[in-house]
BADREN-910236 format. One record per residue (C-alpha): residue number from 1; x negated, y negated, z negated. Coordinates in steps of 0.1 Angstrom, whole numbers, plus 5000, padded with zeros to 4 digits. Layout:
BADREN-910236
resi = NUM, u = X, v = Y, w = Z
...
end
This chain:
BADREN-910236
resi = 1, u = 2127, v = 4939, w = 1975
resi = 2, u = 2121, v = 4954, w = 1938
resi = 3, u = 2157, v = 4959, w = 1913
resi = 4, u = 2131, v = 4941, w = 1886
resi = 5, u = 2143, v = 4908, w = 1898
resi = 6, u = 2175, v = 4893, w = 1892
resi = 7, u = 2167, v = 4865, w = 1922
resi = 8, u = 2143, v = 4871, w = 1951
resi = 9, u = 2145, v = 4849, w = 1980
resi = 10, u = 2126, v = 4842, w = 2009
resi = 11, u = 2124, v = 4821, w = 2031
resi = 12, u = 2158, v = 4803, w = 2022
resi = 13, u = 2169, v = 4774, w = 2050
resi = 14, u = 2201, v = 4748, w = 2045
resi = 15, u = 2207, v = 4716, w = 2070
resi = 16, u = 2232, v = 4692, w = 2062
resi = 17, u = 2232, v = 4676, w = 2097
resi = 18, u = 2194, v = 4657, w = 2100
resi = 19, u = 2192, v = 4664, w = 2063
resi = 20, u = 2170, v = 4696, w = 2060
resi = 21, u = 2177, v = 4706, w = 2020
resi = 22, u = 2161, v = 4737, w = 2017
resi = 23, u = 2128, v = 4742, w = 2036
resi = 24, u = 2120, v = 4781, w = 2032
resi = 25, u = 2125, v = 4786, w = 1998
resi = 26, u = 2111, v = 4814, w = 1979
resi = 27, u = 2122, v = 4826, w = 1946
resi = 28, u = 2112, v = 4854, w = 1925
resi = 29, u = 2128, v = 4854, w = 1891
resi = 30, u = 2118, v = 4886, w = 1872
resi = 31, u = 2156, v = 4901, w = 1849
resi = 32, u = 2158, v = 4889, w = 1810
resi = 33, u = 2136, v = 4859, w = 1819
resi = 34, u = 2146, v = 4818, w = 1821
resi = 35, u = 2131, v = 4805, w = 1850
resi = 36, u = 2133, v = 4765, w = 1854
resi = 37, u = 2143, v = 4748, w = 1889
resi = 38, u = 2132, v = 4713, w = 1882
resi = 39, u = 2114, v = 4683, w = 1906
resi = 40, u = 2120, v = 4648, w = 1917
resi = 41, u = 2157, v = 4639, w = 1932
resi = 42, u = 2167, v = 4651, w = 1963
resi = 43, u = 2145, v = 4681, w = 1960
resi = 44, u = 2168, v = 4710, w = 1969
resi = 45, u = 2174, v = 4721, w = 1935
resi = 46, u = 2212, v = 4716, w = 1934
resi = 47, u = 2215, v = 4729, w = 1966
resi = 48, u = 2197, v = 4755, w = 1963
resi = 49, u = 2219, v = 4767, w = 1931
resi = 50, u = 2248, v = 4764, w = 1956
resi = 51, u = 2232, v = 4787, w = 1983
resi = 52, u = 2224, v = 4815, w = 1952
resi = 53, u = 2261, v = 4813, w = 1935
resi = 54, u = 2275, v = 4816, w = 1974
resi = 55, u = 2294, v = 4786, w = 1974
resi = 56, u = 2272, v = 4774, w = 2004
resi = 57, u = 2261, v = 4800, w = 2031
resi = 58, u = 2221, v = 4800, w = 2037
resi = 59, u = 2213, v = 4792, w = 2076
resi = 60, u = 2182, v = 4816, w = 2072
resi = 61, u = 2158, v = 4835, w = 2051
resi = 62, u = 2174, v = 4860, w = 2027
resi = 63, u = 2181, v = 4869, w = 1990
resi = 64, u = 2189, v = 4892, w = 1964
resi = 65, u = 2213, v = 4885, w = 1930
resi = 66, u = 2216, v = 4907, w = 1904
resi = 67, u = 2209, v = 4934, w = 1928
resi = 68, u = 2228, v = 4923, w = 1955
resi = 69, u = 2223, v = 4907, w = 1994
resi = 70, u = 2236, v = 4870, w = 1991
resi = 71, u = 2254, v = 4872, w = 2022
resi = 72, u = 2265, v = 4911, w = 2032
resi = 73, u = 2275, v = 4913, w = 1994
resi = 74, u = 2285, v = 4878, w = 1985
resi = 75, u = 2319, v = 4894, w = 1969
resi = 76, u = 2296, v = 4915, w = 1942
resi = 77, u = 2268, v = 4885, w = 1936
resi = 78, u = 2304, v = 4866, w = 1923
resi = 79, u = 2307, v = 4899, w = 1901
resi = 80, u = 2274, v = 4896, w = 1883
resi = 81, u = 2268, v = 4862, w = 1880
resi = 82, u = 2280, v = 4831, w = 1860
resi = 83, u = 2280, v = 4795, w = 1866
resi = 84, u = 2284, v = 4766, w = 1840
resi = 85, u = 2280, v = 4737, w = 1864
resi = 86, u = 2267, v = 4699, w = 1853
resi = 87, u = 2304, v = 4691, w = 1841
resi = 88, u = 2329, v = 4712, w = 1822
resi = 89, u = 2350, v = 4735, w = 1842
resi = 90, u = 2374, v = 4740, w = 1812
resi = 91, u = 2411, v = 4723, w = 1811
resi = 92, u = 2419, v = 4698, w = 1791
resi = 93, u = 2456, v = 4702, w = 1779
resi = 94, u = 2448, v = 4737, w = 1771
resi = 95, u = 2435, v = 4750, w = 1739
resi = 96, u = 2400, v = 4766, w = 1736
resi = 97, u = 2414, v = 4796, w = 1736
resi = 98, u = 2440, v = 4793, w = 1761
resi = 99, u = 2414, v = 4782, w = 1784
resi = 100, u = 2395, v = 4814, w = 1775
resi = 101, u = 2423, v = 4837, w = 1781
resi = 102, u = 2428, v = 4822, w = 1813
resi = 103, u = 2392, v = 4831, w = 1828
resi = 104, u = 2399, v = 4861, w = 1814
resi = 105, u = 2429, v = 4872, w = 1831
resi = 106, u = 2415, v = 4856, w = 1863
resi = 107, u = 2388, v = 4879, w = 1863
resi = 108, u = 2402, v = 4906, w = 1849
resi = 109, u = 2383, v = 4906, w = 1819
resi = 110, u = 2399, v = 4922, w = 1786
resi = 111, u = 2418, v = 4897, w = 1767
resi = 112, u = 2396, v = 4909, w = 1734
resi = 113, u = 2368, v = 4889, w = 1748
resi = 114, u = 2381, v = 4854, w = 1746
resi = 115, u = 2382, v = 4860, w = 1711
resi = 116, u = 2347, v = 4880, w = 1708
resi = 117, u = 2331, v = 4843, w = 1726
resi = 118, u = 2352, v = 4820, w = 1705
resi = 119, u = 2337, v = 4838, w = 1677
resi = 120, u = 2303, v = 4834, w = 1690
resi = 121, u = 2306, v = 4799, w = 1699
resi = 122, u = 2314, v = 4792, w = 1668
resi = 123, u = 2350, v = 4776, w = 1680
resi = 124, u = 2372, v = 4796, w = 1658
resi = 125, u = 2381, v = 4766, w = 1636
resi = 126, u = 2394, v = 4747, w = 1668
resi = 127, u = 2406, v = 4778, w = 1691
resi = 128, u = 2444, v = 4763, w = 1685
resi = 129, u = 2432, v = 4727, w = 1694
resi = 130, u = 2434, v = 4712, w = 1731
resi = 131, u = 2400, v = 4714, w = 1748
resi = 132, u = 2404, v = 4671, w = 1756
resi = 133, u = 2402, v = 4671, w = 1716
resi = 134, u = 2366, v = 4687, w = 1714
resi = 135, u = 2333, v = 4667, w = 1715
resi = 136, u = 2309, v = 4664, w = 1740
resi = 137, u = 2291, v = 4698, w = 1723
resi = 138, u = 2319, v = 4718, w = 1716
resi = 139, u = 2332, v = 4714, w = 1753
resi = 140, u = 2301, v = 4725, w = 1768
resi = 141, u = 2301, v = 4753, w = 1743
resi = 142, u = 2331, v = 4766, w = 1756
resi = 143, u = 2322, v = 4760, w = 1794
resi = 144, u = 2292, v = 4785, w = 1787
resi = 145, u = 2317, v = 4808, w = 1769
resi = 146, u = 2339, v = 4803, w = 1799
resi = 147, u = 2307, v = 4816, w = 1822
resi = 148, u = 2302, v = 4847, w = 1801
resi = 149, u = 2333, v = 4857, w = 1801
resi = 150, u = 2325, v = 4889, w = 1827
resi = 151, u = 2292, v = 4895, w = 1811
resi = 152, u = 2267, v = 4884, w = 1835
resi = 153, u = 2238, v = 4894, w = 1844
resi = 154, u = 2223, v = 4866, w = 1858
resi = 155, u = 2234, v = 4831, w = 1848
resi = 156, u = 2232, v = 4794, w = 1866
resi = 157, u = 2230, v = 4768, w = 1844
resi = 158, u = 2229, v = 4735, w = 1861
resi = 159, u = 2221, v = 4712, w = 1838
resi = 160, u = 2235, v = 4727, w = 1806
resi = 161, u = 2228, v = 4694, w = 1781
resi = 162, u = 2233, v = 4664, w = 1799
resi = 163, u = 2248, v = 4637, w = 1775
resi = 164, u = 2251, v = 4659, w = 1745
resi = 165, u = 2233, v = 4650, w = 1713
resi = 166, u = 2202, v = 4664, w = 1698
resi = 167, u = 2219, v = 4687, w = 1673
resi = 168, u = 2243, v = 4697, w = 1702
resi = 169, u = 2220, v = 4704, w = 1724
resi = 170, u = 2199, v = 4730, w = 1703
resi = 171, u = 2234, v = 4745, w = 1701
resi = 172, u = 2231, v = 4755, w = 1734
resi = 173, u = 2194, v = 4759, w = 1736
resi = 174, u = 2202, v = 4783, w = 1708
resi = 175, u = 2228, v = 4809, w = 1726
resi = 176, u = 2207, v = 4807, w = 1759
resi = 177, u = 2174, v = 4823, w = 1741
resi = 178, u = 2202, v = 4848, w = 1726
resi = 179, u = 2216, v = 4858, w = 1758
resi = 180, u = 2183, v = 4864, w = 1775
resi = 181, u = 2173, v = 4881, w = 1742
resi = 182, u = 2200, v = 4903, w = 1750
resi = 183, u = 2192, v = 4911, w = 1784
resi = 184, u = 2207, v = 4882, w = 1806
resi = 185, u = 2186, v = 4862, w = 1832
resi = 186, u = 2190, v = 4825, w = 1832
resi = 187, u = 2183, v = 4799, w = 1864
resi = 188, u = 2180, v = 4763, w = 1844
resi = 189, u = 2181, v = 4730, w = 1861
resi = 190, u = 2181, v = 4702, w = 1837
resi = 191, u = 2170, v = 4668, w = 1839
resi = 192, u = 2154, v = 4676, w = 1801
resi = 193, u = 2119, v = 4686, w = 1807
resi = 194, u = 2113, v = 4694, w = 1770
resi = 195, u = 2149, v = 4711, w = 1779
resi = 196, u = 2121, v = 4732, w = 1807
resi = 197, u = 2093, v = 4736, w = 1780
resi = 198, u = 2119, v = 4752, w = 1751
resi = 199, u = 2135, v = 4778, w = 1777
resi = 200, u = 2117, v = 4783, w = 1803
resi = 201, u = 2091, v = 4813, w = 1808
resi = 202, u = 2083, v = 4802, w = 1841
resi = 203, u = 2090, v = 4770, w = 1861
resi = 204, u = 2094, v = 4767, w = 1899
resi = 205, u = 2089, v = 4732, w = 1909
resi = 206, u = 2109, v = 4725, w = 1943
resi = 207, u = 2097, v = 4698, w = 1963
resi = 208, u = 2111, v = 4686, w = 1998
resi = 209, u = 2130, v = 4721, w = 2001
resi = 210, u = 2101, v = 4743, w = 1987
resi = 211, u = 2085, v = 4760, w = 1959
resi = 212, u = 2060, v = 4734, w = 1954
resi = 213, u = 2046, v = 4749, w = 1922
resi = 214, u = 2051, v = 4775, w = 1898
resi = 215, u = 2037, v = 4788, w = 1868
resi = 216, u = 2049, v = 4788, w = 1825
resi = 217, u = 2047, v = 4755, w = 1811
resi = 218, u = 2015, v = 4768, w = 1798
resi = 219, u = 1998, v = 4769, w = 1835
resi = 220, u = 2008, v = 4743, w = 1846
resi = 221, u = 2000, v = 4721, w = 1820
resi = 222, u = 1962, v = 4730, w = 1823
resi = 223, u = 1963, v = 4724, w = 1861
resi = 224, u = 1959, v = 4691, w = 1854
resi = 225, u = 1938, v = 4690, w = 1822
resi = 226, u = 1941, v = 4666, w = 1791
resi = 227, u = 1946, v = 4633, w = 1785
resi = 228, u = 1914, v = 4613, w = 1770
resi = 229, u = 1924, v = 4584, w = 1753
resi = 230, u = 1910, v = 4555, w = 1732
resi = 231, u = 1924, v = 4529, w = 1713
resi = 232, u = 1900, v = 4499, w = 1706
resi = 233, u = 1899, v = 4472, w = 1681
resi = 234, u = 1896, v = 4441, w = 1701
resi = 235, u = 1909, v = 4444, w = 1740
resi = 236, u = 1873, v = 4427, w = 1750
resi = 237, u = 1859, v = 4463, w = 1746
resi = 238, u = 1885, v = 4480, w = 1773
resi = 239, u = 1858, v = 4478, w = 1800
resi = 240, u = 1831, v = 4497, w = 1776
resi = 241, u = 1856, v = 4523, w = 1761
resi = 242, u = 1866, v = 4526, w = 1803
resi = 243, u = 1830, v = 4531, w = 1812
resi = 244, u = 1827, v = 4561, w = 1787
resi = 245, u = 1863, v = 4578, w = 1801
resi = 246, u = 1853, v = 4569, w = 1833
resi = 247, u = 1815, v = 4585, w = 1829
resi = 248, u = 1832, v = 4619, w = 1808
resi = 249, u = 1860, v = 4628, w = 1830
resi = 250, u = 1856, v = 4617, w = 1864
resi = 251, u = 1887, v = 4601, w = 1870
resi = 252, u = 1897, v = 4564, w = 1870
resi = 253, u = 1909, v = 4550, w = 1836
resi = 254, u = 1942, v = 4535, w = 1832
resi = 255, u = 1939, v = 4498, w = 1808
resi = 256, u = 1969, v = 4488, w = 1788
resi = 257, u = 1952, v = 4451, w = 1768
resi = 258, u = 1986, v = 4449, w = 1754
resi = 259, u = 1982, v = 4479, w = 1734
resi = 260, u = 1944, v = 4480, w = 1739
resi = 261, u = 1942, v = 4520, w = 1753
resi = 262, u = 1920, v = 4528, w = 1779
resi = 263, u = 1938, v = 4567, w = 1790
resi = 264, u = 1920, v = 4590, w = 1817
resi = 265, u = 1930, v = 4623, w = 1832
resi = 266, u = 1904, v = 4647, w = 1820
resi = 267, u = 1902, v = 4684, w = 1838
resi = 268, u = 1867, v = 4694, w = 1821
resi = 269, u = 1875, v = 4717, w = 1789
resi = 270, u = 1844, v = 4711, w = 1778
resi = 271, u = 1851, v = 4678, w = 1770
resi = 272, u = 1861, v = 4681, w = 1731
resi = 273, u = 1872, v = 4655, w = 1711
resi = 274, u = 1842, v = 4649, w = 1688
resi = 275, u = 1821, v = 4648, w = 1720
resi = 276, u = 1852, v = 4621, w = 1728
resi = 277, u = 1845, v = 4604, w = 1698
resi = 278, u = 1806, v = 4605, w = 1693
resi = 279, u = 1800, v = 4594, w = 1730
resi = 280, u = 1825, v = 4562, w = 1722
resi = 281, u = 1808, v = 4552, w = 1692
resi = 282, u = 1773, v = 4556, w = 1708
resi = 283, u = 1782, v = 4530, w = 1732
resi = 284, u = 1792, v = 4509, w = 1703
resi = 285, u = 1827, v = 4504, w = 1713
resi = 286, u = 1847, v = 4495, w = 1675
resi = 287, u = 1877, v = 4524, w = 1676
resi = 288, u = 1910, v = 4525, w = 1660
resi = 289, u = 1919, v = 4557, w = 1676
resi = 290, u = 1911, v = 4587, w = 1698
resi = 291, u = 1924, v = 4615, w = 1712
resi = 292, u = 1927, v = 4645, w = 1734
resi = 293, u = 1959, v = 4659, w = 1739
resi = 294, u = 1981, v = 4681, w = 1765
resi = 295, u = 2001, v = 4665, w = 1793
resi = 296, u = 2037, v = 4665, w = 1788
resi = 297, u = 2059, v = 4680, w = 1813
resi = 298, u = 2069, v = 4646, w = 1826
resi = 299, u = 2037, v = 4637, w = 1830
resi = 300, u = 2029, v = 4671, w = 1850
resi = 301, u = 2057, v = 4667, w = 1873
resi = 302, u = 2050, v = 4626, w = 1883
resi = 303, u = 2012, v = 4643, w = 1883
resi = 304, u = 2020, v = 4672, w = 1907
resi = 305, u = 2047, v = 4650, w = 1931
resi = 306, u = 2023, v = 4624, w = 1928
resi = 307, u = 2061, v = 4599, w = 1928
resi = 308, u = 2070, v = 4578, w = 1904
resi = 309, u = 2106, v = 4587, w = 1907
resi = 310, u = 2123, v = 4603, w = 1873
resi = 311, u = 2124, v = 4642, w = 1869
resi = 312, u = 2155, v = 4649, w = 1875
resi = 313, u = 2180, v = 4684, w = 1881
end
């Protein structure tokens, strides 16, 4: 196992019972990278950000953290990791910075830094105030503070954003590319795909207890080519526009009459979008719109798990 990643695993096993969570997972999670766990429910992801932050024990395969063995060395993974879970960790009746001073005598941190992360946080203003007091966005900007309090070098974040707004969730989307700008490596689960496409430089898509798929948002979006689509005029021409999709691509169109599309998966990239348009028009089916775009995450992930469940950390 190479020091130039932060997680390698292989061949990572966990039973609940008859419930067999991780399947021989493999990770490999190069340092000052975000890599994204994401896939359908009931995948492994959760657990398997348990079994890596030893707060469950693997029942085989092995693994590395931050330089480390997950299980001879579990004591110094807990040194060089951090953990801001799916809800906040942070007390309530205490005051932002109470609460930070806390973690840092806990971990024996210097007491200078719960004022260096209140600074970066950007909670000055409200270090004095009781955490229950802070919105949805400043509480989950203290719980990462919280996490960094011992300067990780790798960091879990299990689902970082869930229920925040927009504006507070590029908050956080903000200090997570300045951390790994800095050096840190970051494991992301979040139920946010476009969450996955803004962080992520690679995404590891677990499925049934394994790495299913991996690859940056980039590869994985051309696995499964473009999306044709045409919009007609009158929903009598559906069949014709389908016949030209169907004849281009390969794959079976998908009719909506309400909104008069005909949509089809399209994995040739020599299909261009004036070809698109000029085949259409030759057939003489009356157009209100085209186009050839890029899959969307979502649409990768119900592509590649082949479900209809929703994506979810």
């Amino acid at each position: 196992m190479t020091s130039t990643y932060a997680v390698l695993s292989e061949g990572l096993e966990k039973r609940f019972g008859e419930v067999h969570a991780l399947r021989g997972l493999d990770l490999a999670v190069p340092e000052g990278s975000v890599c994204g766990l994401l896939g359908p429910n009931g995948a492994g992801k959760t657990t398997a950000v348990r079994v890596l932050t030893t707060l469950l024990a693997p029942d085989a395969g092995s693994a590395r953290v931050a330089g480390h063995d997950l299980v001879r060395e579990a004591g110094e993974v807990r040194r060089h990791i951090g953990v801001t879970g799916q809800y906040a960790s942070v007390d309530g009746d205490l005051t932002g910075a109470e609460n930070l001073r806390l973690f840092a005598r806990i971990l024996r941190a210097p007491r200078t830094r719960a004022a260096e992360l209140l600074d970066r946080f950007d909670l000055v203003a409200a270090a004095d105030r009781p955490a229950r007091t802070y919105s949805g966005g400043m509480r989950r900007r203290l719980d990462l503070a919280a996490s960094l309090i011992t300067r990780p070098r790798v960091l879990f974040l299990d689902e970082p954003t869930t229920g925040l707004d927009p504006h507070s969730r590029n908050e956080i989307w903000a200090a997570v590319r300045e951390l790994t700008h800095e050096g840190t490596t970051v494991v992301l689960t979040t139920q946010y795909l476009e969450e996955a496409d803004q962080l992520a430089d690679d995404i590891v898509l677990i499925d049934e207890g394994r790495a299913a798929h991996r690859g940056t948002p980039a590869e994985l979006k051309a696995a499964i080519g473009s999306y044709a689509q045409a919009v007609v005029t009158d929903a009598s021409a559906l069949p014709a526009a389908a016949a030209v999709l169907d004849r281009l691509t390969g794959a079976e169109p998908v009719l909506d009459p309400e909104s008069r599309t005909a949509a089809a998966v399209c994995l040739d990239p020599t299909i261009t979008l004036p070809r698109l348009v000029r085949e259409l028009d030759a057939a003489g089916v009356p157009l209100a719109d085209v186009t050839l775009r890029p899959p969307t995450l979502d649409e990768v992930f119900l592509r590649l798990t082949a479900r209809k469940e929703t994506i979810s950390a």
